[in-house]
Residue, then its C-alpha position, 0 to 999 in steps of 0.5 A: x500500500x503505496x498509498x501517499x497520505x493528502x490533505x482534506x477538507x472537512x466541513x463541521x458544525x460552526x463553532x465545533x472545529x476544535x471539537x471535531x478534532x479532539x474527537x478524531x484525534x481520540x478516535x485516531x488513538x483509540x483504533x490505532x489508526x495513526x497509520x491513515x490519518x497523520x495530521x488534523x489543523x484547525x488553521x488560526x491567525x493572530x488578529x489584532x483588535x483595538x479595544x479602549x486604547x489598548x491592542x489585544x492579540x487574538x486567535x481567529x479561524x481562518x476558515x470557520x466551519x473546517x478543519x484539515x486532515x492529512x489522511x490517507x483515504x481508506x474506507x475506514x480512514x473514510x467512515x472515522x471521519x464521516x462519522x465524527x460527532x460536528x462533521x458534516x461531510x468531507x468537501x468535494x462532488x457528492x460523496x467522493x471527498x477530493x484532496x488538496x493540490x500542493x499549490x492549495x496546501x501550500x497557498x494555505x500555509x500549512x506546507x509541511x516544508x516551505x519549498x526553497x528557492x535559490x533566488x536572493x533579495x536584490x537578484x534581477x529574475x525572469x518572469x517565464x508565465x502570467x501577463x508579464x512573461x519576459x520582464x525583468x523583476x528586481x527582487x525585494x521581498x521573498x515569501x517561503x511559505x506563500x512561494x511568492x517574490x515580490x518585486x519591481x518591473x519596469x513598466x512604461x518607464x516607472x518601476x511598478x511593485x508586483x507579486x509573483x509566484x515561485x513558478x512564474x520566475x526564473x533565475x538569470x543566468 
């Protein structure tokens, strides 16, 4: 069973995310079924509120309603989380749960590793897809995790900021 394990979508009652999980995560240690499902996230992003005068840091789903399993698909990986108490059904057409691309996983910033790009802040690159195939960009900032530059390119005689995906670019030779 060469099977590779994939991220999943699993929609959830609002407000049971964290439940949902815990629930698996029980269930995962009860069977023994660390082998099918490696993973549950319930993604969060610090948020920061103003509130009189004072700045407060709090946690936010990024996406109410869902939690992300890393699983390999079995009838019985399947049939666990189907059946979790809050889970209301895996994401996808009818009742075929669909797995993640690499490019959504990573988009979501749960990339188990950020790829690495042998481009450096202040490089000159090639845009090799999208609008702007065949410019030149200056580099000025790299995100690992996102896989995005951003960068200048000349455009009608100014230098105009854009951002650009890992595989929109090329190192110049």
């Amino acid at each position: 069973m060469g099977e590779k394990a994939r991220w999943y979508v699993v929609h959830t009652y609002s407000g049971y995310e964290n439940k949902v999980k815990a629930n698996i995560e029980k269930t995962i240690d009860n069977r023994e079924l660390h082998d099918l499902i490696h993973d549950i996230q319930v993604p969060m992003e610090e948020e920061i509120e103003e509130k009189d005068g004072k700045k407060k840091v709090t946690l936010k789903k990024v996406f109410p309603g869902y939690v992300l399993i890393k699983m390999i698909m079995t009838d019985d990986s399947w049939y666990v989380v189907r059946n979790t108490r809050g889970v209301t059904g895996f994401v996808g057409p009818g009742s075929k749960p669909v797995p993640l691309t690499d490019e959504e996983v990573y988009s979501m910033g749960i990339a188990e590793n950020p790829i690495s790009i042998d481009i450096e802040i202040g490089e000159s690159v090639k845009v090799i897809a999208g609008p702007l195939e065949n410019q030149i960009a200056l580099v000025q900032e790299i995100n690992t995790e996102k896989r995005r530059i951003k960068g200048l390119v000349d455009m009608f005689g100014r230098e105009t900021p854009v951002e650009l995906d890992f595989n929109q670019v090329q190192k110049l030779d």
